[in-house]
KOLZALUM-122436 format. One line per field, with one value per residue: residue in three letters; x, y, z of N, C-alpha, C in turn. Coordinates in nm, 2 decimals. Layout:
N
res = [Ala ...]
n_east = [X ...]
n_north = [Y ...]
n_up = [Z ...]
ca_east = [X ...]
ca_north = [Y ...]
ca_up = [Z ...]
c_east = [X ...]
c_north = [Y ...]
c_up = [Z ...]
END
This chain:
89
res = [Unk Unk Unk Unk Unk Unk Unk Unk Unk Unk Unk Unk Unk Unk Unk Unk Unk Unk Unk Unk Unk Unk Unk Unk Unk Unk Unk Unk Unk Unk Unk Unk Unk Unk Unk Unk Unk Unk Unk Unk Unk Unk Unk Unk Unk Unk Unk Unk Unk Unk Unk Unk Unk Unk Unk Unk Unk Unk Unk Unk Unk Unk Unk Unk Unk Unk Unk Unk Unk Unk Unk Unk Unk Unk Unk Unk Unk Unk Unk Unk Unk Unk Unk Unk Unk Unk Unk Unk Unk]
n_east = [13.48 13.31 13.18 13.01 12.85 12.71 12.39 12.52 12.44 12.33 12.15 11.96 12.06 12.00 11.64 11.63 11.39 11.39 11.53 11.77 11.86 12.15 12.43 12.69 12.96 13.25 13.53 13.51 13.39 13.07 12.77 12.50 12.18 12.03 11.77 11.65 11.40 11.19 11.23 11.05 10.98 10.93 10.63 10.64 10.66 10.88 11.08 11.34 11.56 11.71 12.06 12.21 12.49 12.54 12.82 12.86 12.98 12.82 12.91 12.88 12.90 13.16 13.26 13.52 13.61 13.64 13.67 13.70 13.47 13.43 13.16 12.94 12.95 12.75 12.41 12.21 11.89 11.75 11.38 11.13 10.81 10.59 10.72 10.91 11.12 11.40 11.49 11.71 11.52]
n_north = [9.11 8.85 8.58 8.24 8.00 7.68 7.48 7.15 6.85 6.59 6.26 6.24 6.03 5.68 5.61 5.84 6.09 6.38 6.64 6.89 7.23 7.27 7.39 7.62 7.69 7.85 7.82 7.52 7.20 7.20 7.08 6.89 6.88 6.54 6.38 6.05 5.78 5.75 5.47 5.25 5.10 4.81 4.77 4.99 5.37 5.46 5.59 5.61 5.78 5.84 6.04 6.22 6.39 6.47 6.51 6.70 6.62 6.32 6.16 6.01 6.20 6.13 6.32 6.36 6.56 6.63 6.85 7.03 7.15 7.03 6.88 6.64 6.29 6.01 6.00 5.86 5.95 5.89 5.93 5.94 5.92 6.03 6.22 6.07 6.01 5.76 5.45 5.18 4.98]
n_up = [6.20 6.20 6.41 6.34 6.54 6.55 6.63 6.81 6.63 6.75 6.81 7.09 7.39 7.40 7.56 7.64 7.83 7.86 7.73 7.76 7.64 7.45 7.60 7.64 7.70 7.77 7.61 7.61 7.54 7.40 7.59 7.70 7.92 8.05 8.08 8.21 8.17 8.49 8.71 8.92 9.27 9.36 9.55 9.67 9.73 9.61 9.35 9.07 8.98 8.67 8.51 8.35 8.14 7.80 7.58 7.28 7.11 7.15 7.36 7.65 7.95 8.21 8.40 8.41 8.36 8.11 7.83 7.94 8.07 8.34 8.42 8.62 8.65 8.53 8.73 8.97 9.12 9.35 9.46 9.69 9.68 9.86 9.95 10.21 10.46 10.39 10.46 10.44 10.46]
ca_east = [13.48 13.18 13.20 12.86 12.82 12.58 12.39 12.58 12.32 12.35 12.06 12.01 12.09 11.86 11.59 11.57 11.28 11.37 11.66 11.79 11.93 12.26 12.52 12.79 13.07 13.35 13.64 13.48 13.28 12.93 12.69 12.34 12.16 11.94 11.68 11.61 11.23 11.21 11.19 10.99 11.06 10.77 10.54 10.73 10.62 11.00 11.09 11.46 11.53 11.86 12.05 12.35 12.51 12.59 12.87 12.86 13.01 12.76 12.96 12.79 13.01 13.22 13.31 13.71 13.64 13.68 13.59 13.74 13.38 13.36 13.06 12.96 12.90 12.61 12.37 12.08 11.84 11.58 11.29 10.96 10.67 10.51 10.85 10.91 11.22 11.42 11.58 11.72 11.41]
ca_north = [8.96 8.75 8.39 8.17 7.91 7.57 7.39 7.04 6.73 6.49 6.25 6.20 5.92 5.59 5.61 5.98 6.12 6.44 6.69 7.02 7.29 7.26 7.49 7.69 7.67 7.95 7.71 7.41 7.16 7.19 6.93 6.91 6.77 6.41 6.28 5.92 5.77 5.71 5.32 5.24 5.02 4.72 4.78 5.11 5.47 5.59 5.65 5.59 5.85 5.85 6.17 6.25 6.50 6.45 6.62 6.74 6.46 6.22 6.06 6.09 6.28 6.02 6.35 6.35 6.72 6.61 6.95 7.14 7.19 6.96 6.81 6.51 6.18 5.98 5.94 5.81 5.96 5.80 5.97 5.91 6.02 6.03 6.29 6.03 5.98 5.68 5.36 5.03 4.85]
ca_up = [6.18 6.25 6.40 6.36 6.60 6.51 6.72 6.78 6.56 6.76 6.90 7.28 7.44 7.37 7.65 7.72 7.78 7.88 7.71 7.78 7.58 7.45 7.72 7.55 7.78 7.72 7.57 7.63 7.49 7.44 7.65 7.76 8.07 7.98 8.21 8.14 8.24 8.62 8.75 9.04 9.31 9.39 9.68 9.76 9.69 9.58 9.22 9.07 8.85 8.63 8.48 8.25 8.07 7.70 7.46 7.13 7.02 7.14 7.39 7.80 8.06 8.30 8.57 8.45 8.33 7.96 7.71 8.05 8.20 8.47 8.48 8.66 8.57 8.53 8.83 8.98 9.25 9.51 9.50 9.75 9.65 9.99 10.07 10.33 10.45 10.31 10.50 10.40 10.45]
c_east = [13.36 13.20 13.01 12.91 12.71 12.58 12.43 12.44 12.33 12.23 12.10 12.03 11.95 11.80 11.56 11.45 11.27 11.50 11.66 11.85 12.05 12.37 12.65 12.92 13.18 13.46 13.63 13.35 13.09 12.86 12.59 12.30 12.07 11.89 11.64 11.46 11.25 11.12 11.11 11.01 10.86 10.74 10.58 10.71 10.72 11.03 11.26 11.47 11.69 11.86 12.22 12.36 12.58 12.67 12.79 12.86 12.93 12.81 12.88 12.92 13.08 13.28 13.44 13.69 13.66 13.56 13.64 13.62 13.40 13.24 13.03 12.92 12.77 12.58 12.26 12.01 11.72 11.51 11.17 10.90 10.60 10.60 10.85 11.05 11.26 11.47 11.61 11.64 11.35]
c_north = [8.91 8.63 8.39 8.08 7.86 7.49 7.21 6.93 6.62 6.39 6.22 6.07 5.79 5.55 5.75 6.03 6.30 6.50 6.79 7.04 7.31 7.41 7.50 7.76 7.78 7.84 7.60 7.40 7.17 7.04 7.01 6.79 6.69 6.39 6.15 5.90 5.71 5.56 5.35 5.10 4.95 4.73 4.90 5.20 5.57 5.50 5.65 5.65 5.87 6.01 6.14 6.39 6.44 6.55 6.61 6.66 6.35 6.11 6.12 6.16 6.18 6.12 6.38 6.51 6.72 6.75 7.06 7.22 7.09 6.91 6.68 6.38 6.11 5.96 5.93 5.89 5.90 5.93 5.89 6.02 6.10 6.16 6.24 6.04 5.80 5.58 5.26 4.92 4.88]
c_up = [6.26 6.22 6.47 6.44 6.55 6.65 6.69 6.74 6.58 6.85 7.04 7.26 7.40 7.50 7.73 7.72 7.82 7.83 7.68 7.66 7.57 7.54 7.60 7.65 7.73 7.69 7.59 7.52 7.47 7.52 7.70 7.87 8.02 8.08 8.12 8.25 8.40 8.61 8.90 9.12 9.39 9.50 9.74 9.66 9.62 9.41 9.18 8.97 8.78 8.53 8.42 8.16 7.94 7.62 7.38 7.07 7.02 7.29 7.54 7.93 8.15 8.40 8.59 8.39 8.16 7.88 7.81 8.10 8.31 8.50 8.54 8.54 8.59 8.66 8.80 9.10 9.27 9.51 9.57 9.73 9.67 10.07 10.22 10.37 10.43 10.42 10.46 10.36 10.33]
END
């Protein structure tokens, strides 16, 4: 017996500019990792870069384990440019 698998046809997210290869999870859903375009912050060398993982379905990950991988939910990270370290100010 031979099972095909397809890849899921669904577009990224609106604003990605960056998207991985769809993951093939053993009993779980398929999803893939999304970079969206990095913001920058005025007069400051650091970089706000957002990130998500999308099902099959289309819908973005929220972290409750839905499809029984576990992946997280959407974030953001601070990057500097300068690899400075970061404070308040």
């Amino acid at each position: 017996m031979t099972q095909t698998t397809t890849t899921p046809d669904f577009p990224p997210p609106a604003g990605a500019v960056r998207v991985h290869d769809w993951e093939r999870p053993r009993g779980g859903m398929p999803y893939r990792f999304v970079l969206f375009a990095d913001r920058t912050v005025t007069d400051h060398p650091v970089r706000v870069s957002a990130h998500a993982f999308q099902w099959a379905d289309g819908a973005l990950a929220d972290g409750t384990g839905a499809g029984g991988n576990g992946v997280e939910a959407p974030g953001i990270a601070l990057i500097d440019a300068e690899l400075r370290s970061l404070n308040s100010d």
